[in-house]
C-alpha positions in Angstrom: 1.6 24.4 9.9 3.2 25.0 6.5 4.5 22.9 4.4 6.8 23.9 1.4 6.3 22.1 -2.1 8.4 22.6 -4.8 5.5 21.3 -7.0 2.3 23.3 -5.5 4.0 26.0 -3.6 3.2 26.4 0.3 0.7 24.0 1.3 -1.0 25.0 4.4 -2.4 21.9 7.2 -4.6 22.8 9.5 -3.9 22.8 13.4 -6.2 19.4 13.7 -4.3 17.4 10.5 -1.1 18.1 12.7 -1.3 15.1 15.2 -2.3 12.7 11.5 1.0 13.4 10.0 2.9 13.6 12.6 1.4 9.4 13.5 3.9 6.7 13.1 1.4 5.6 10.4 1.8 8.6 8.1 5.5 9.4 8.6 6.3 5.8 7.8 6.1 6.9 4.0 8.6 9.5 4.3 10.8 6.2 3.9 8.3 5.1 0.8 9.7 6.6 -2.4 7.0 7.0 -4.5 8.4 5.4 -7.6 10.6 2.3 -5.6 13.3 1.2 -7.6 13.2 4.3 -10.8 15.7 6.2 -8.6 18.3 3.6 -10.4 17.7 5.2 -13.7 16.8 8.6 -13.0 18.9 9.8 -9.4 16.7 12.6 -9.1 13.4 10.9 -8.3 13.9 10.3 -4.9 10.3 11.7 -3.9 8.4 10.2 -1.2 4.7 9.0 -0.5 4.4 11.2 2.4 4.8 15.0 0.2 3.2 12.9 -2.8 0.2 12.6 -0.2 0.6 15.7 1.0 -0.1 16.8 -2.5 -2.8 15.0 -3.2 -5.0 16.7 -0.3 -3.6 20.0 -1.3 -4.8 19.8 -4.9 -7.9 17.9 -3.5 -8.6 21.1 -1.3 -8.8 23.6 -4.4 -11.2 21.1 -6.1 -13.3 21.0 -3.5 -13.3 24.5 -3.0 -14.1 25.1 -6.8 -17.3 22.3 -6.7 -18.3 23.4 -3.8 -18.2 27.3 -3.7 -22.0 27.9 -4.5 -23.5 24.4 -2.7 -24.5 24.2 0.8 -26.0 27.8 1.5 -26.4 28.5 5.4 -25.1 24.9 5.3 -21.9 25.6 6.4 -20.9 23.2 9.3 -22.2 20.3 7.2 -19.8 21.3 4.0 -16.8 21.9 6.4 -17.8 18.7 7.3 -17.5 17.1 4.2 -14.4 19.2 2.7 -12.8 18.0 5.9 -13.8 13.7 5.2 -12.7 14.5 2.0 -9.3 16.0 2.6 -7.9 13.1 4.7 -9.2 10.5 2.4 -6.5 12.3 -0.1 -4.1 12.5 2.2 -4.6 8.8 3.7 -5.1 6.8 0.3 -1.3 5.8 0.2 -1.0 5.2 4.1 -1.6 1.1 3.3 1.3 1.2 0.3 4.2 -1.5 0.7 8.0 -0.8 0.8 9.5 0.0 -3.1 5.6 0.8 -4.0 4.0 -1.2 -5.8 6.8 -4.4 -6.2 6.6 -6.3 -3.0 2.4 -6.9 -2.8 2.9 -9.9 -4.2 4.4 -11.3 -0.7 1.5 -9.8 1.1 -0.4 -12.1 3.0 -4.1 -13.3 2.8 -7.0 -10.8 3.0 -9.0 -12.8 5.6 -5.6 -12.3 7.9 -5.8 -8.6 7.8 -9.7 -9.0 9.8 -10.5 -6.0 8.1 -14.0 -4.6 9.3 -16.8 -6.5 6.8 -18.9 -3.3 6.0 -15.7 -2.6 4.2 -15.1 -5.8 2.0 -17.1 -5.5 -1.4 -19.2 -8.3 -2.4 -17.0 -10.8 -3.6 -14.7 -10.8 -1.1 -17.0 -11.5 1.4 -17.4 -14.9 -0.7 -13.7 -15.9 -1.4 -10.4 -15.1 -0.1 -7.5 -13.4 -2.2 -4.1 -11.9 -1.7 -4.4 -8.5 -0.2 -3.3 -5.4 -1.8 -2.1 -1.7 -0.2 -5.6 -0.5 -0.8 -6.6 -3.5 1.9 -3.6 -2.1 4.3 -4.9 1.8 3.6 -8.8 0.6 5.0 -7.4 -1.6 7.8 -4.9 1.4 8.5 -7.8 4.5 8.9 -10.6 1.8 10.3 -8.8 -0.5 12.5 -5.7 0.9 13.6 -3.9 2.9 16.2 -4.1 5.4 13.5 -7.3 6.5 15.0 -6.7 8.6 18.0 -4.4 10.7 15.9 -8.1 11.6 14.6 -9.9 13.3 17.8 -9.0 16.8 17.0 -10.7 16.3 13.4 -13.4 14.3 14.9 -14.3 17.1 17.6 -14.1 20.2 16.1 -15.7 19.1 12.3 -17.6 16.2 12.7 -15.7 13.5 10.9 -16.3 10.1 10.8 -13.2 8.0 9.6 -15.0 5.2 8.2 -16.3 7.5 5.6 -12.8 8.6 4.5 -12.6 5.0 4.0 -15.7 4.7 1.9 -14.7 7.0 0.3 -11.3 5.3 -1.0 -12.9 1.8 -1.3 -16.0 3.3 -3.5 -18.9 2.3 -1.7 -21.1 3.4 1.4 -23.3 2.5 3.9 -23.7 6.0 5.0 -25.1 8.3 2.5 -26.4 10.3 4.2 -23.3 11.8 5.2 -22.7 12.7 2.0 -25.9 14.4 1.1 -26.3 18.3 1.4 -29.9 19.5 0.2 -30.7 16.5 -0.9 -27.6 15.5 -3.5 -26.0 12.8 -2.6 -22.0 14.2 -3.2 -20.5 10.6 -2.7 -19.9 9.9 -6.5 -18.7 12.9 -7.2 -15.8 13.1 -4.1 -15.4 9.4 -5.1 -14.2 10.4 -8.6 -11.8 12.6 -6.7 -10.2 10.0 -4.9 -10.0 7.7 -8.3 -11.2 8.2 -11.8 -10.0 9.2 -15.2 -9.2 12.5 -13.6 -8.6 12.1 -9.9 -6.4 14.4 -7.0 -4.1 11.5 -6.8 -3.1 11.3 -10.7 -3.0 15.5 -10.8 -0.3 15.4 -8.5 1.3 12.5 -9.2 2.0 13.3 -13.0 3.5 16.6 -12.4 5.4 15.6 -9.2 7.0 12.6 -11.3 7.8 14.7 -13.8 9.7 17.1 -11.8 12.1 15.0 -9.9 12.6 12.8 -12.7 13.7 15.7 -14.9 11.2 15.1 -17.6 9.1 17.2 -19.0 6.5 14.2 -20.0 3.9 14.5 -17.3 3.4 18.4 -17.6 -0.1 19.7 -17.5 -2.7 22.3 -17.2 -3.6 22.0 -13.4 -4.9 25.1 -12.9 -7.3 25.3 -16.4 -8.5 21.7 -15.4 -9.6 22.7 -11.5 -11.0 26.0 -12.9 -13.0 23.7 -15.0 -14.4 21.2 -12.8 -18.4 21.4 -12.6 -20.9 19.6 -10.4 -23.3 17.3 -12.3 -26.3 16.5 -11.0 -28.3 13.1 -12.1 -31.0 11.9 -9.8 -30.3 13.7 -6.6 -26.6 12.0 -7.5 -23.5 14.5 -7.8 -21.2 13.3 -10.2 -17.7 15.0 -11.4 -17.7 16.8 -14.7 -15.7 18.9 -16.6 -16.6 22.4 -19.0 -16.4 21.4 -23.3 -14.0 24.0 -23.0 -11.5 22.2 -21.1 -12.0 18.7 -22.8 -8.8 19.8 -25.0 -6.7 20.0 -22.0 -8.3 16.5 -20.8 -6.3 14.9 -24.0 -3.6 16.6 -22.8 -3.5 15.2 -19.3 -4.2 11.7 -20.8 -1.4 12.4 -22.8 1.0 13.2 -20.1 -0.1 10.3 -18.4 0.8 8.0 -21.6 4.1 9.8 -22.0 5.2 9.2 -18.4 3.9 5.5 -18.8 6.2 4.8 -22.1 9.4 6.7 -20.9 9.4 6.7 -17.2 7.0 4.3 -15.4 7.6 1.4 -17.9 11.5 2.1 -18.2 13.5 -1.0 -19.0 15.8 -0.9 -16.2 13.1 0.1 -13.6 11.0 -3.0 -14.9 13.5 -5.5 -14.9 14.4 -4.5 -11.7 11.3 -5.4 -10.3 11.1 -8.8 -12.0 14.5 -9.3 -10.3 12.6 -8.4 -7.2 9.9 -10.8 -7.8 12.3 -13.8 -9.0 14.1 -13.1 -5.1 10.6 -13.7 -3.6 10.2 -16.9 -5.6 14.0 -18.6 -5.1 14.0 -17.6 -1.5 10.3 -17.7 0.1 10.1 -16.2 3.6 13.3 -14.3 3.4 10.8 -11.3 3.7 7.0 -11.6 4.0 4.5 -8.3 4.6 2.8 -9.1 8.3 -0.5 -9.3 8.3 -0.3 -7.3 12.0 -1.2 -3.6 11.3 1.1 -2.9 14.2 4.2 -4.6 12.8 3.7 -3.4 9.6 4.0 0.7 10.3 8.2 -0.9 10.4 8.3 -2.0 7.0 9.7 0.5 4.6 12.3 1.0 2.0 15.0 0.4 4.5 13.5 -2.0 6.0 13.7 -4.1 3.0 16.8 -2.8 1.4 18.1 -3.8 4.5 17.0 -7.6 4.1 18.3 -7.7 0.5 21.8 -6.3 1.5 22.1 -9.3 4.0 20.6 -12.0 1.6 23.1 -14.2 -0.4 20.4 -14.7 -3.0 21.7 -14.0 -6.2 18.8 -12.0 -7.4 19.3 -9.9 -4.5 22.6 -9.2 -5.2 21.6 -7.7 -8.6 19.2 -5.2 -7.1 21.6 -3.8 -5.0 24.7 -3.2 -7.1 21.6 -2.0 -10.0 23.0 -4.9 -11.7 20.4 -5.8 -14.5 20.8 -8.5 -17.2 21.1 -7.2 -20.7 18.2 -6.8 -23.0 18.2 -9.1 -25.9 14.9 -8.5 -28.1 12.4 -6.0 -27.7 9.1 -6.3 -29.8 6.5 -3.7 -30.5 4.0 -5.6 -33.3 2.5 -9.0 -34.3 5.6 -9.8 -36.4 8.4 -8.9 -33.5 6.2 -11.2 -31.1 6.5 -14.3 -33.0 10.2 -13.8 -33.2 10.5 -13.0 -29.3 8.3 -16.2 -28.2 11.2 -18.5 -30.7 13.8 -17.0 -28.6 12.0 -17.1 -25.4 11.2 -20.9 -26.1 15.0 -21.8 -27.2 16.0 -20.2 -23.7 13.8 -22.4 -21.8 14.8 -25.5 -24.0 18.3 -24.8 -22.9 17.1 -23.6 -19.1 18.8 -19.9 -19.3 17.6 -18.0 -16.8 15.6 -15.1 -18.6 13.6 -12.7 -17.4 10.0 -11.5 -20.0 8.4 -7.8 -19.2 4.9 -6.7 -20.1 3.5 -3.8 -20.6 0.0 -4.9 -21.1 -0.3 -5.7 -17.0 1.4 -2.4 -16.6 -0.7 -0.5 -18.7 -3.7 -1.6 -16.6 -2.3 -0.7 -13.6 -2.6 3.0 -15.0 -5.2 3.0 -17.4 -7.9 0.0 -17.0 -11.7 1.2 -15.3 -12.5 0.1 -11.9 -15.6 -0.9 -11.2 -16.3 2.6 -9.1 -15.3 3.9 -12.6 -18.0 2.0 -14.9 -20.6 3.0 -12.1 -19.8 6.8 -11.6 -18.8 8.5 -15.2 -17.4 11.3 -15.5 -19.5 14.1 -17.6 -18.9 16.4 -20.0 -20.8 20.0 -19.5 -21.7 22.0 -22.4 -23.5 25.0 -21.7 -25.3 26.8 -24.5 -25.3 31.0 -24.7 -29.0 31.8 -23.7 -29.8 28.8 -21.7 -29.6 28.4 -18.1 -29.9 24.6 -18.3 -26.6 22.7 -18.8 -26.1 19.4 -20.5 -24.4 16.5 -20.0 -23.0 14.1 -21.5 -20.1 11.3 -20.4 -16.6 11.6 -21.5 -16.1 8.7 -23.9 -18.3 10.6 -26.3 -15.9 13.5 -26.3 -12.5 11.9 -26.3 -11.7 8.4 -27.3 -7.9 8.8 -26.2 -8.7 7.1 -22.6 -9.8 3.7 -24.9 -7.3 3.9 -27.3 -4.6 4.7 -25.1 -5.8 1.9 -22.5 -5.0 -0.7 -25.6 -2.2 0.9 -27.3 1.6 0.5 -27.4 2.1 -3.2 -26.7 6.0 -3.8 -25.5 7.7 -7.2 -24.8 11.5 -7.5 -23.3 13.5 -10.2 -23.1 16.5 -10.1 -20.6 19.4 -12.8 -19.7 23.2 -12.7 -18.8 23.7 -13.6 -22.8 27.5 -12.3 -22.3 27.6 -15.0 -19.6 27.0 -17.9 -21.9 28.9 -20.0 -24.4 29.7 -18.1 -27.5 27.8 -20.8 -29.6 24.8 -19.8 -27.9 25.2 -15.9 -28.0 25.3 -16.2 -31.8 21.9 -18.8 -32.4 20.2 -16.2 -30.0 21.5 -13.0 -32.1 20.3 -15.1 -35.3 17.2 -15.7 -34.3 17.0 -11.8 -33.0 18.1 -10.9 -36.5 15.5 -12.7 -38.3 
């Protein structure tokens, strides 16, 4: 099968990947847009998790194909093997995510209720429960699931074994073994492919998001970047590296990343939007919930939801549908602009107007902060030196210090509320106080 892309070109699936996207799972996110409720501010990003996925294991193909092209030797069934793991873990990592992405986990249910498998629970949740997230839904999906006899065609003719797509995405494994061709254990290094400063999933989704936005923010050097990737090798542990010569392009991509984060992912509307969202959730609680039930849950989507909010009578339902946001009233970017948003943030609540504060700094995380997978597998640096057959490595913080400083940089705080909507002697003691 073929698949046209405007973003990567013709992306071929093999005859056994067939039956996976064509599951009820998988085709559930052709009703996921990939960047929920943005299409309200820009029309033309109306892109889905399912070609966004897609992507991902198309650009996670030419990676592998790059690392991999002088490892294995005679090897070959046992590589096939492993490009083949690796491909569906790209192409399954979204298969868990909600309806309008990432807004509605917070009326996901307990993590004990999904009964995911326990070899795939880290540490501490094995101690204490917590609110489960679309990474939970992804593992329970591909381990547990229905999803599973969509796999016999990749299972018989190459070998895979689905819970290692899974360790894959978590970051952990029981099975190393798998994972080890002459004795190098690959696992880090096709972890960091999955999710790491420079990982399949962020390659594709920068420039996709880009493109349908109409932007040019999120542009790249995809190609120089892949042709770049190197193997690095640190007690019989592969880890992902890049050449010195494409640490330059790195910044780049980092850049792109913050670009997108400050005029497209952290949009005003688009936020607000969500917190309208959330505040719907609050003021009317089991008007929709995310089921715990696998099963039950391949129904919710985007329409699925949209479809809830349309017949709600809750007011901040209302909004979301007619894109109906309240105005923004004070935006602060340093200490001094803070002080003056918490005054007017504390005279709305002394007067109980509803008001609605966004963040960036949670955002921010959500795109920039280290995992724990991250802190454990670094990602190298190579420099190679003209006479020398050795390589050296180094890790990527001592190249580039944008990932830290962009991780803590451009701290943004809104204030919204329907100010047209109240007295007039209250518009003016909040446009005072925004004056000041």
């Amino acid at each position: 099968m073929e698949i046209r892309d405007p973003v990567h070109g013709n992306i071929h699936i093999l005859d056994q990947e067939v039956p996976i996207i064509r599951a009820e799972f998988f085709q559930r996110l052709r009703n996921i847009k990939q960047l929920g409720l943005s299409e309200y501010i820009f029309p033309g990003a109306t892109h889905t998790r399912f070609i966004h996925s897609i992507g991902v294991m198309s650009v996670g193909e030419r990676a592998f194909n790059k690392l991999f092209e002088k490892v294995g030797g005679e090897d070959h069934q046992s590589i096939q093997r492993l490009r083949e793991t690796f491909k569906l873990a790209c192409l399954l990592h979204d298969v868990g995510h909600a309806p309008l992405s990432h807004s509605t986990e917070s009326v996901m249910p307990q993590l004990s209720a999904l009964k995911i498998p326990q070899e795939f629970l880290r540490g501490k949740d094995l101690l204490a429960d917590r609110q489960a997230t679309h990474e939970d839904y992804t593992i329970k999906s591909i381990a547990d699931s229905s999803l599973a006899s969509s796999f016999k065609q990749v299972e018989e003719t190459y070998g895979v074994d689905r819970r290692c797509m899974a360790d894959l995405i978590v970051g952990q494994t029981a099975r190393p073994e798998y994972f080890t061709l002459q004795g190098v254990n690959y696992f880090p290094l096709l972890h960091q492919l999955i999710s790491s400063e420079l990982d399949c999933d962020r390659m594709d989704y920068l420039l996709r998001d880009s493109y349908f936005c109409g932007v040019s923010y999120g542009n790249f050097d995809l190609d120089w970047l892949l042709d770049n990737l190197e193997v690095c090798i640190e007690a019989d542990r592969a880890f992902l590296g890049i050449s010195e010569r494409a640490v330059v392009t790195f910044d780049d991509f980092l850049l792109s990343r913050y670009h997108m984060f400050v005029m497209v992912y952290f949009h005003y509307r688009s936020v607000c939007l969500e917190q309208l969202l959330l505040k719907y959730f609050k003021t009317s609680p089991g008007e929709y919930a995310i089921p715990s039930d696998i099963e039950q849950y391949v129904e919710h989507d985007d329409h699925y939801l949209m479809k809830v909010l349309r017949n709600s009578r809750n007011t901040y339902a209302a909004a979301i549908v007619k894109n109906n946001i309240p105005a923004k009233i004070y935006e602060s970017f340093n200490d001094k602009q803070m002080a003056t948003l918490e005054k007017i943030q504390n005279f709305l609540s002394q007067e109980n107007i509803d008001f609605i504060r966004c963040s960036s700094s949670g955002r921010l995380s959500k795109y920039y902060s280290e995992s724990q997978s991250q802190k454990q597998y670094k990602m190298k640096v190579v420099r190679k030196l003209v006479g020398q057959k050795t390589k050296n490595y180094f890790n990527i913080e001592e190249a580039t210090d944008l990932f830290q400083k962009f991780s803590k940089s451009h701290a943004v705080n809104r204030l919204h509320c329907e100010i047209e909507q109240l007295p007039h002697a209250l518009q003016m003691k909040i446009l005072q106080m925004a004056d000041s």
